[in-house]
C-alpha positions, 0 to 999 in steps of 0.5 A: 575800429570803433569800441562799439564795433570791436564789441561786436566782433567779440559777440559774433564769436563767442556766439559762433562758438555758443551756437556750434556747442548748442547746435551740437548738444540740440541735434543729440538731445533730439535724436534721443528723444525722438528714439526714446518715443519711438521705442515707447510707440513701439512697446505700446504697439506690442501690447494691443498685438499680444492682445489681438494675438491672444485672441487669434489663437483662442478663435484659430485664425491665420496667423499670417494673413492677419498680422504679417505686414512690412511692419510687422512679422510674427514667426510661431516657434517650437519652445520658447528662447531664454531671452525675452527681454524686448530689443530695440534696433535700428534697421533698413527697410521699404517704407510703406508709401516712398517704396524706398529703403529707409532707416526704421526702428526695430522691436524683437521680442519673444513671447507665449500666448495661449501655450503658443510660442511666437517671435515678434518683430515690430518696424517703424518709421524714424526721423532720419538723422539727416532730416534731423541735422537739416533742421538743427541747422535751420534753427540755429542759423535763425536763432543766429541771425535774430541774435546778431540783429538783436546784438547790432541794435543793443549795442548800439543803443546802449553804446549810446547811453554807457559810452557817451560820457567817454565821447564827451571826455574825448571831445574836451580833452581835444580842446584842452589847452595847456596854456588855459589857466581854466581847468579842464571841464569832463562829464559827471558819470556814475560808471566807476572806470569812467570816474576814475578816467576823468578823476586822473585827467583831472590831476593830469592836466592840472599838473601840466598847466602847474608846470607850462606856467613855471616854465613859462614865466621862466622863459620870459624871465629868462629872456627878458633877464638876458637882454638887459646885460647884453644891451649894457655889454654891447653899449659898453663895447660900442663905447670902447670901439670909440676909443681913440688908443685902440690897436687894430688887434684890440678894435678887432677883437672887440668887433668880434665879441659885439657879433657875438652878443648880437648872435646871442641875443638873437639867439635869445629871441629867436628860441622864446619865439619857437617857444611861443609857436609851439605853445600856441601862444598866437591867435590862428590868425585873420584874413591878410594880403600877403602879396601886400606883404611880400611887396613891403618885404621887398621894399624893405630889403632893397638896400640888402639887395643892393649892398651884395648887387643881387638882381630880383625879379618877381612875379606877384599876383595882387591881393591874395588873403590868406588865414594867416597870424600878421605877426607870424606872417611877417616874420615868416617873410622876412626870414625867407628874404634874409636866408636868400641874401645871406646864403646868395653870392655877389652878383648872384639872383632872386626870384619871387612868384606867387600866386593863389595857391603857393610863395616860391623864392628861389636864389643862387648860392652854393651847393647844399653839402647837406640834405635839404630837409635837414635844413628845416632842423634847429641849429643846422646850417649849410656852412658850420663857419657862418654867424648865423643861429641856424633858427631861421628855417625852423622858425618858418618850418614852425610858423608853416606848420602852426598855420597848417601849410606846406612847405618845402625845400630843393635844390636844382641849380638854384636854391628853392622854397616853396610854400603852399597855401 
């Protein structure tokens, strides 16, 4: 989910929780204020009727045909009470054009006018509390769907403005390259936590380029420093393998130390090309015929095949191209052709089919004793005894996930591996 969205999720309920609050404190404020007129209304009223009762009395009216209604009630008394304070109350009574009980407001007070003693009781109408709830509510959910319209566009035209530095950011990092000896390119921004963001970016990413360089030149160094005593060993031991006063045990154990130093130098090549995969040293690659490739590799094995009396058989479709590195490529072929012979048996069988859409190459061989996708793995082989770096499989599972393609490994009679395009 998205900043600008989480964004407003939390407006939504902090507003959720403002608008309940405020609902509440609204419909109380309202049923106050609408008591308070009411009572103000009433106690006017009460005025123009004493001032019409005065008059009543000093003239002799009927007291009951001029001023008892459904709204107001005047009883004569004999004495006065000792309470004259004006009451208000709430009460249930017909209201004079719904003819239904309705709640009113009620004033009663008692009063002298003219030497008379009188009980006087006024009833008016109220706002009910449920109309008065029904409309708190109406308001708030319009209020609240004005605010989450005014929210959703705000947010978004200013997540446009204030975020944009960070989605720039966003983009150039993803196209940092560690192996670029350019320093990485970010935004200016006048937003403080966002400066800050690309100020450690900055250190972060200067540090890392600092540090691949130094183990880059490490490795070649490595490398290349390695190669040139091993190719004077393994010149020296080639010389004494001429040598006509070696013993069969002496020629044996210098055999042995010659495939020793080739395994290291494979070794040595193999674990700085991984390197180099990995750092992204090769260009993604151009439009290659790799049936033209797959055919060269078979022509180039040929002796191989024949020197362990393997039968081949293939089923290759002409010029299929694929986005593919030519060096990568080719080297992920031949290790495919070179674990097939070196894992088959004598006499044993290849098969070649490729297509548009994926490169199968099955072989005969004995029976994994491990998983076979821990083959894919560095330094692991089917037989701990075997002379092989046990890197041949991890750099086509490297090459295969430079160029973004898939690719496995199952057994079922015959060892498989198939790689889809």
């Amino acid at each position: 989910m998205s900043l600008t969205l989480k964004t407003i999720l939390y407006y939504f309920v902090i507003a959720i929780f403002v608008f309940s609050i405020g609902g509440i404190v609204v419909y109380r404020l309202i049923s106050q204020e609408i008591a308070q007129e009411t009572d103000y209304y009433l106690s006017h009223s009460l005025e123009i009727i004493e001032t019409r009762l005065e008059r009543a009395v000093e003239r002799g009216y009927n007291l009951n045909n001029r001023f008892n209604t459904n709204q107001m009630i005047i009883k004569e008394l004999s004495s006065l009470p000792a309470d004259t304070n004006i009451h208000y109350s709430d009460t249930l009574a017909m209201h004079p054009h719904l003819n239904q009980l309705e709640m009113m407001r009620k004033l009663n007070v008692a009063r002298e006018v003219k030497g008379k003693f009188f009980d006087i009781t006024i009833i008016d109408v109220i706002v009910e509390d449920s109309d008065i709830y029904d409309s708190v509510v109406q308001i708030i959910i319009r209020l609240f769907a004005l605010f989450a319209l005014a929210t959703i566009i705000g947010t978004f035209l200013m997540s446009r403005s204030l975020l944009q530095p960070f989605k720039e950011t966003l983009e150039n990092i993803k196209k940092f390259k560690v192996m670029s000896s350019e320093p990485i390119a970010l935004p200016a921004t006048t937003t403080k936590e966002f400066s800050q963001l690309n100020k450690f970016l900055r250190e972060m990413t200067s540090q890392a380029q600092q540090e691949y360089q130094i183990l880059k030149k490490f490795s070649e160094n490595a490398s290349h420093e390695m190669q040139t005593p091993l190719a004077i060993a393994a010149g020296k031991l080639d010389l004494l393998t001429d040598s006509d006063n070696l013993t069969e045990e002496q020629f044996g154990l210098v055999t042995s130390a010659q495939r020793s130093l080739k395994k290291l130098s494979q070794l040595g090549q193999s674990l700085s090309l991984l390197s180099k995969i990995e750092n992204h040293e090769f260009s993604r690659g151009e439009k290659i015929n790799v049936s033209e490739l797959v055919d060269e590799a078979l022509l180039n094995f040929k002796e191989l095949f024949d020197i362990k009396n393997l039968s081949v058989t293939t089923n290759i479709q002409g010029k299929i191209f694929k986005d593919l590195n030519p060096h990568l490529a080719t080297i992920l072929i031949n290790n495919l052709f070179h674990n097939a012979i070196r894992h088959n048996i004598e006499g044993g069988r290849i098969r070649v089919i490729m297509d548009d859409h994926h490169l199968t190459i099955s072989n005969t061989g004995a029976v994994p004793e491990k998983p076979t996708e821990r083959m894919f793995d560095r330094f692991e082989k089917n037989n701990p005894q075997s002379d092989s770096t046990g890197l041949g499989l991890a750099i086509v599972k490297e090459i295969c996930d430079f160029h973004n393609i898939k690719i496995d490994y199952t057994y079922n009679i015959e060892h498989q591996i198939n790689i889809y395009f």
